[in-house]
C-alpha positions, 0 to 999 in steps of 0.5 A: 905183752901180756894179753890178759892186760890189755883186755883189763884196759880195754875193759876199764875204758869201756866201763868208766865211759859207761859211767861217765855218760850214767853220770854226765848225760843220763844223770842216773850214776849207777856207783858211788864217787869212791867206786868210780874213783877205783875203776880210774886210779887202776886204769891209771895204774895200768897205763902207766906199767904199760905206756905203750897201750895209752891211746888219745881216746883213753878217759885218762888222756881227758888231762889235755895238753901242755900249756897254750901261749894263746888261743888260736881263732876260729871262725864258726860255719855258722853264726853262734847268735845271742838272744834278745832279752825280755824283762816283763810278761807283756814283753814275752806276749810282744814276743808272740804277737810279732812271730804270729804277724810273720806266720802267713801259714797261720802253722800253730806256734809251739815254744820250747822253755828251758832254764837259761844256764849263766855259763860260756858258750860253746861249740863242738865240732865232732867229725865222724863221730870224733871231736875234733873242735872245741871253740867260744862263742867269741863275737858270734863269727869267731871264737878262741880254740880250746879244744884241749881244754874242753877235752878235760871235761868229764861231761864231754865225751871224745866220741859219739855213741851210735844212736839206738837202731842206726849204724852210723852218726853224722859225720859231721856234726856242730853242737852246741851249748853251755860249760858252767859249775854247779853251785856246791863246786863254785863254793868249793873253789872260792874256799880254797882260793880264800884259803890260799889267800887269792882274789875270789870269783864274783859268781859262778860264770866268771868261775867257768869262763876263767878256768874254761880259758886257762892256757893249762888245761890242768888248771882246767881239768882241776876246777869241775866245769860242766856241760849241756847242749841246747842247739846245733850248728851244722848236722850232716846227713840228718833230717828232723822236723823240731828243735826237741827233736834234735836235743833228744838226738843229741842225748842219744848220741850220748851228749848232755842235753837237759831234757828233764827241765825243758817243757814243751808249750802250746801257746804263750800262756803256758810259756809264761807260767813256765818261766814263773815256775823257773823263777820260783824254783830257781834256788832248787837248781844245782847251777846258776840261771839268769832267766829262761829261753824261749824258742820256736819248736817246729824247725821250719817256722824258725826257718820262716821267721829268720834272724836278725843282724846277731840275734834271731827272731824265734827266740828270745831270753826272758831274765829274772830279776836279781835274787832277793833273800831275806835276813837281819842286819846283825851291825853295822860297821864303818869301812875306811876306803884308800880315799878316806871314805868311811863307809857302812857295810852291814854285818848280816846273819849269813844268807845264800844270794845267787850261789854265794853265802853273803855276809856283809852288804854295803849300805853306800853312805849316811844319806841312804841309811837315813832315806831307808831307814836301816836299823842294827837288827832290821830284817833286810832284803838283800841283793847282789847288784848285777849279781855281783855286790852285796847290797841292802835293798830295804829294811822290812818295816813290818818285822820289826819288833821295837828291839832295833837301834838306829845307827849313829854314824861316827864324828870320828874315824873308827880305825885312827881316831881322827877327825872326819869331814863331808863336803857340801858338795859330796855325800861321803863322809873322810877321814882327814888323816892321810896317815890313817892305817886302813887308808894305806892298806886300801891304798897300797891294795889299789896301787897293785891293782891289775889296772895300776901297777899289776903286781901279781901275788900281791894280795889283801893277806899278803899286804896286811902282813907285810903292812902289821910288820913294818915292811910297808907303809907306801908303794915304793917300799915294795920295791924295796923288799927282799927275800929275807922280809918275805919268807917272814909272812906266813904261807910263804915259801921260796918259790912263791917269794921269788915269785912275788920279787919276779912280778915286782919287777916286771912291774917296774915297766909300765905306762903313764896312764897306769902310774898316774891311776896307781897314785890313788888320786881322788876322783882319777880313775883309769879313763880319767888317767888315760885322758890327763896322760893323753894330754900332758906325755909327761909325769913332770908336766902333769906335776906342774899343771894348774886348775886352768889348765887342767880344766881346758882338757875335755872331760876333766870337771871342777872337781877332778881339776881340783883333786889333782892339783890338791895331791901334786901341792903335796910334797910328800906326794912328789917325793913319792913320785921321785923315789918310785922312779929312783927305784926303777920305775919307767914308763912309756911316756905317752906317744900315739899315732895321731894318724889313727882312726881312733885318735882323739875319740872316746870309746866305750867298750861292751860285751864280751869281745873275742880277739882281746881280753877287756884290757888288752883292748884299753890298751890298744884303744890307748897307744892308738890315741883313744881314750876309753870310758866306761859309760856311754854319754854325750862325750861317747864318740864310738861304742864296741859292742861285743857279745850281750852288750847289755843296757849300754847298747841302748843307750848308745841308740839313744844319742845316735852314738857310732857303733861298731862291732870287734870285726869292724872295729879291727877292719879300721886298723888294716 
């Protein structure tokens, strides 16, 4: 072996981990992207001649794995806690007054301020300086294993540096933190996503926590996620007397800690006026913050004033209020829904929200367009309604320069012509033609919907396609496409038709409560779904039943009684129904354990769960004979509550609702 080789490697090994700890950790890059791309492309160059010198330490081993069928479970040594959370100022000073009655000593209490990052949290376990363990936070007791993927990325380092002065690291060290993308890397994912005519993420978190949890860690390694601590687990053999103290060791061991936007405050004052400096400059940040964190800095006052249940008491998260921009309404148009709803979304001069460049906005219905007054050309305050839906919060009556119009809601359906009604009882305006043109496109996108048929590569581009060239009018002619019509549609090739004929396929085996949902009838979402196929097992009965009936069944009302037997007295509807089946459609008729321990209850589920993905766990609630709401109310029989369970929690306090965590919620079932 030519020795000259292997110094070379050795050397670009050491040179790119350099680079990357000046990039990731230190935030100071010395070379350019395209000069680093070089040092890597001929790293890569060289292993690959000489495969036999490739180590697992080497940056170009960061790919990962092969793919995972799951990820396995991981118990922390340590609790991974969530934070309680603050909306106000005097809630903060709550916050303070409260630790200062526990503080006997009368020690002065200082706080740390840090941006709260809207990611996934993390834990790394590094054992003698290796990383050995990467796992979610999960329900805070067990998280998922994804060391592999975490491995990708390039912000974690596979081993720790030795700290300045000091011959030896821990050897056993538990860090923790937040994987998250930057904003600009979100954008650039949705624009190709969008290019690929794929369903786009909703903000950045999601972004992270789905590519994070890929079961390929190429998949990961590809999508630019990024890292920083903010705690720790278990530290061997180290002694430190606050928590700066600790992030200013984690960076010395050459993990990323944001040292630069994390202020060390005296008194409550100036914790305030920190999270106000946040908030105000929140936009000026690469990544996305929901709010800051607020900690106890001296160790043994955290250690004093202890945790709670999931949640400890040194801490706490002050959120901020949803991003409001300022822009004008260019127009407002009408958007027809599966159901016929016609409803006005506003054409905005395009503004950044939260991350994302928002163009149009719902403006809900003619009744909140009269109460707020909303004009084509106002000047409007946007939001994303929990950071998610573009909506106009209000017109800004002071800007307007008497050029604004006001907006004269149509008396005939924009898209087919045809009449339209509102019912005293509702504030949507319909179209009344079933056969209306955006009605089918909308219903045909519901019809495939993950909670409905779950066709997967089916998407918006795809069905309008194959809508405009006559392919499909209903779901049952999806069942009714070959080969030959799809390799019509443009961007679409034999793999991805196969593709797309394969999840057509495995879609014909389903269950009652997602072939009832995927009908689209009016009123009968997926809880209401599984409560009609809880009580009826059968399609034919369903198909039968009268308003009377149907009103006996808790939780069905007048109106979803009403719409029911409206759609089965429909013979189009039940001819549908038929051929669908006659095309190979089954489903499991409804058959439950009455025996369980949920049988019969309704369950609302909240907060990221651990064990299964949020619909994982409505099916198992459901073959357990469970049914699964989606707000808490006086029918709520049990809340699971996972991690940050949010307003949904309280309200479950309120009514004195049975709560439960995943933990104990599985215990029922051993």
């Amino acid at each position: 072996m030519n020795e000259e080789i292997i110094q070379e490697i050795e050397h670009l090994r050491e040179k790119i981990r350099y680079h990357n700890h000046r990039y990731h950790v230190l935030d100071d890059p010395e070379i350019t992207d395209s000069e680093y791309d070089k040092l890597f492309s001929r790293l890569q160059l060289l292993e690959r001649e000489n495969p036999e010198l490739i180590n697992p330490d080497s940056p170009t081993q960061k790919v990962g794995a092969a793919p995972l069928k799951t990820f396995d479970p991981v118990r922390h040594s340590q609790p991974m806690l969530s934070l309680e959370n603050a909306f106000s100022d005097q809630e903060i000073k709550e916050f303070d007054t409260r630790l200062k009655r526990l503080n006997s000593s009368g020690d002065p209490i200082e706080y740390v301020v840090e941006p709260k990052m809207d990611g996934l949290a993390i834990e790394l376990v590094f054992e003698d300086g290796r990383l050995t363990k990467a796992s979610t936070r999960g329900d805070g007791f067990t998280g998922e294993n994804v060391t592999e993927n975490i491995k990708t990325l390039p912000a974690v380092p596979h081993n720790l540096l030795a700290p300045v002065g000091e011959d030896e690291i821990p050897n056993l060290l538990e860090a923790r933190g937040e994987v998250y993308m930057e904003k600009r890397d979100f954008v650039e994912l949705n624009r190709v996503r969008l290019s690929e005519g794929l369903t786009l993420f909703a903000n950045p978190r999601n972004a992270a926590a789905g590519s994070l949890r890929q079961l390929d860690p190429k998949i990961t390694k590809m999508r630019r996620l990024n890292f920083f601590c903010y705690g720790t687990g278990v530290i061997s053999d180290y002694k430190a007397s606050t928590y700066y103290e600790i992030m200013v060791f984690l960076k010395s061991l050459g993990l990323p800690v944001n040292l630069t936007d994390m202020k060390l405050c005296s008194n409550i004052g100036e914790v305030i006026e920190q999270c106000h400096h946040l908030e105000d400059n929140r936009d000026g940040f690469p990544f996305e913050m929901d709010g800051a964190v607020i900690k106890v800095n001296r160790l043994h006052l955290q250690e004093k004033f202890g945790i709670k249940t999931r949640s400890p008491r040194w801490a706490i998260a002050r959120k901020f209020k949803p991003v409001q921009v300022m822009t004008k309404i260019r127009n407002i148009e009408i958007q027809v829904g599966r159901t016929g709803a016609l409803t006005p979304v506003a054409l905005l001069e395009p503004v950044e929200v939260g991350g994302v460049t928002v163009r149009r906005a719902t403006l809900h219905n003619k009744e909140e367009i009269e109460k707020k007054d909303i004009r084509i050309s106002d000047t409007v305050l946007v939001q994303r309604a929990g950071d998610v839906i573009p909506e106009v919060v209000e017109s800004i009556k002071s800007k307007r320069t008497g050029g604004e119009t006001e907006f004269i809601f149509p008396d005939k359906c924009p898209v087919c012509g045809s009449a339209v009604l509102k019912k005293s009882n509702e504030v949507v305006i319909r179209c009344l033609n079933k056969k209306c043109p955006a009605q089918t496109n909308a219903g045909l996108k519901h019809f495939v919907s993950k909670g409905a048929m779950d066709i997967d590569g089916l998407g918006e581009k795809i069905i309008t396609q194959l809508i405009d060239k006559g392919f499909i009018s209903q779901g049952v002619d999806i069942y009714r496409l070959d080969k030959e019509k799809l390799l019509q549609l443009d961007k679409i090739e034999e793999k991805s038709a196969n593709n797309i004929l394969s999840a057509i396929s495995n879609s014909k085996k389903t269950t009652l409560p997602k072939f009832i949902y995927a009908l689209g009838i009016r009123h009968v979402g997926e809880h209401i779904a599984a409560v009609i196929a809880d009580h009826f097992k059968k399609i034919d009965a369903l198909k039968i039943a009268d308003e009377d009936e149907l009103l006996s069944i808790k939780e069905v009302g007048p109106q979803i009684a009403e719409s029911i037997v409206s759609y089965f007295s429909d013979e189009a509807n039940v001819l549908h129904i038929d051929s669908l089946i006659n095309e190979g459609v089954q489903f499991e008729e409804a058959s439950y354990n009455s025996k369980s321990p949920v049988a019969g209850k309704t369950i609302v589920v909240t907060g990221t769960l651990n064990r299964m993905k949020r619909d994982e766990i409505k099916d198992f609630i459901i073959k357990n004979g469970g049914r699964v709401a989606s707000s808490v109310g006086k029918g709520t029989d049990m809340l699971l509550a996972g991690v940050d369970p949010g307003s949904k929690l309280d309200r479950a306090r309120e009514l004195g609702i049975q709560i439960i965590d995943e933990e104990g919620f599985f215990s029922m079932f051993s």
